[in-house]
C-alpha positions in Angstrom: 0.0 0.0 0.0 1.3 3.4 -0.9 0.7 6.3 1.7 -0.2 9.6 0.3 2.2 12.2 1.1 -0.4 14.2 3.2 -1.1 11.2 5.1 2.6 10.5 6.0 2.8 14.4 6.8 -0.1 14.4 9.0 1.1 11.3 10.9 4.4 12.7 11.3 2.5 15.8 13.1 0.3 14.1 15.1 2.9 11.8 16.9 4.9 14.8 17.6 1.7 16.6 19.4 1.1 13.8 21.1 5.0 13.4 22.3 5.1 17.2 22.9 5.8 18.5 26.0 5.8 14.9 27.8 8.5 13.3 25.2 8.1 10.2 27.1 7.1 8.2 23.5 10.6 6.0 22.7 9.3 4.4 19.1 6.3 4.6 17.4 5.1 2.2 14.9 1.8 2.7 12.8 0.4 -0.5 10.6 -1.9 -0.4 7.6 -4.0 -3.1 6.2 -6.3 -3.7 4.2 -9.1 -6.4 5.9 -12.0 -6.8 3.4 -13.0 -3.7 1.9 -12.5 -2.1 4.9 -8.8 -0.3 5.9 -7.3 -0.9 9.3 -4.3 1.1 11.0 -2.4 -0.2 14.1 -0.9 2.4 16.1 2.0 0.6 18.9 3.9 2.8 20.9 5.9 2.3 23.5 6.6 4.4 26.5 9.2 4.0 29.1 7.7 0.7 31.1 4.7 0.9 29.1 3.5 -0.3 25.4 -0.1 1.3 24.0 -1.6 -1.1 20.9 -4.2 0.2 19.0 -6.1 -0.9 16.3 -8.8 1.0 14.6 -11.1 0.0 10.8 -13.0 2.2 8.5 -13.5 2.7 4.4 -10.5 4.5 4.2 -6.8 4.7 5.3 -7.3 8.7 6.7 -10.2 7.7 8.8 -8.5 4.7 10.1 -5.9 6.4 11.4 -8.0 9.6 12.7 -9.7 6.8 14.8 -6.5 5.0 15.7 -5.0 8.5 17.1 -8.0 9.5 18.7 -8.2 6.1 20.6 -4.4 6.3 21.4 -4.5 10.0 22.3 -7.1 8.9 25.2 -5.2 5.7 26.1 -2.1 7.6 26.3 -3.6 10.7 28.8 -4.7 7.8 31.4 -1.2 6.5 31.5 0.1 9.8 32.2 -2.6 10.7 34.2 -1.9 7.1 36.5 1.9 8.2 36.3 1.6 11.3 37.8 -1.0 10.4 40.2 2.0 7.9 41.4 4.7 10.4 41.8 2.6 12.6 43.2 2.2 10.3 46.3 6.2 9.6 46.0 6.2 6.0 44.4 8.5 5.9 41.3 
């Protein structure tokens, strides 16, 4: 499957808002299929002592991956949110 540029672009920019100011994201790694007629994007990334796995379908490759950020953008706030929660009570 070739990406279109504007997709690559626009993946490129939303790791880097999610990863900005925290920069706690160590690799990222997004997946595209194609299951049926419908497209699917997995979205890994992995965090220091943490990995986030996401996997989201629709008819085509930009909505996939809108829905694969969306879901990993709200995974990745409760894992900081639990994070802090813990240092803020002085466990590491």
């Amino acid at each position: 499957m070739t990406l279109a540029p504007h997709l690559m672009g626009w993946i490129a920019e939303r790791l880097e808002d999610l990863n900005t100011p925290y920069d706690d994201i160590c690799e990222a790694r997004i997946t595209f299929m194609q299951q049926g007629r419908r497209e699917a994007v997995c979205i890994e990334l992995l965090l220091a002592g943490k990995s986030l796995h996401v996997t989201q379908r629709s008819t085509t490759p930009d909505a996939a991956v809108d829905a694969a950020f969306r879901v990993v953008q709200r995974e990745l706030h409760d894992v900081r949110a639990a994070r802090q929660a813990r240092t803020s009570i002085g466990v590491a």
